[in-house]
N, C-alpha and C positions, 0 to 999 in steps of 0.2 A: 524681508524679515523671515519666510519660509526659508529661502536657502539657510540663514544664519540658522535658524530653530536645530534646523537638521543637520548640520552641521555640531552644532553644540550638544544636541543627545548621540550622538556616535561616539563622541569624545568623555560624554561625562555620566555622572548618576544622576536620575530624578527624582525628589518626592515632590507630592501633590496636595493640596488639599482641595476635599471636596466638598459641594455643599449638594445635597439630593443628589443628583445626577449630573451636576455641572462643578468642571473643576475651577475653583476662583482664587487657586493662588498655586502657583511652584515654585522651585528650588531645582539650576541645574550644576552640579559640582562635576570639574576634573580633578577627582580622588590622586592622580598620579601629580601635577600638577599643582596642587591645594590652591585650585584656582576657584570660586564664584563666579561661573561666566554668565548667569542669569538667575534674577530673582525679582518675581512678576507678580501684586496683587491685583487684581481686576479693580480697579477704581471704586467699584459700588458696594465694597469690601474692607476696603483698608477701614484702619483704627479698628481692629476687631482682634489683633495681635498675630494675623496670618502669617506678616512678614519676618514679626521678630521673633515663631516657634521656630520659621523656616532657618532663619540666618542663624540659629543657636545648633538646630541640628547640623550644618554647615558647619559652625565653627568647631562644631565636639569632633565629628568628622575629620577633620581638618588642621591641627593644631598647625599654628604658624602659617595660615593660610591667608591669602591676600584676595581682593575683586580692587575691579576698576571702574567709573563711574563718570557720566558726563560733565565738566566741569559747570556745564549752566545748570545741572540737575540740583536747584538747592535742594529742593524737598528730599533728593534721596540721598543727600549731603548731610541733610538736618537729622535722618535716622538712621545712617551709619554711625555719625557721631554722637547722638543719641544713647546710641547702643555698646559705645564704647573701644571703637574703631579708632585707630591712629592713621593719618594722613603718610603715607610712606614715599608721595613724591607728587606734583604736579608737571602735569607736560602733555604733549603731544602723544594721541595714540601710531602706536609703531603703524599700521596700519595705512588709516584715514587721516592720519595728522590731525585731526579735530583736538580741540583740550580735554584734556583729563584729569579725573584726581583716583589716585591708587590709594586704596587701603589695606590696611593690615591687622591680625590680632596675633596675641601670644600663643 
């Protein structure tokens, strides 16, 4: 998960949010890309709207921009769609082959 982390801030932009001195939620975008390659609330956090300030600054960011998401992930299926995310294809990650579900905004 370190290698991927690192890999993914070489590649993209971060914002954070903090609480005191502990950050409990980010946002990693590849600006070139209009890719969401990660978007992480620390569990002891959510439903406090961490995620969906982040995915908003993302989408402004970003017009026409897509992420991808584990297809067993309901919960973060439930607030993509939630938030008004269109389904742009399921399948295989190019990768891992693991399932996926892509999304997309205008």
């Amino acid at each position: 998960m370190l290698q991927r982390l690192a890999g993914d801030l070489q590649a993209g932009h971060l914002a954070v949010v903090r609480q005191d001195d502990d950050i409990v939620a980010f946002v990693i975008c590849d600006l070139q890309q209009r890719w969401l390659r990660q978007l992480f609330v620390l569990p002891s956090c959510q439903g406090r709207g961490h995620g969906t300030r982040l995915l908003a600054t993302a989408m402004q960011a970003m017009p026409g921009g897509w992420l991808r998401t584990d297809a067993d992930n309901l919960r973060a299926q439930a607030f993509y769609d939630g938030r008004g995310l269109t389904v742009r294809r399921r399948g295989p990650h190019p990768v891992s082959q693991a399932a996926t579900v892509e999304y997309g905004w205008p």
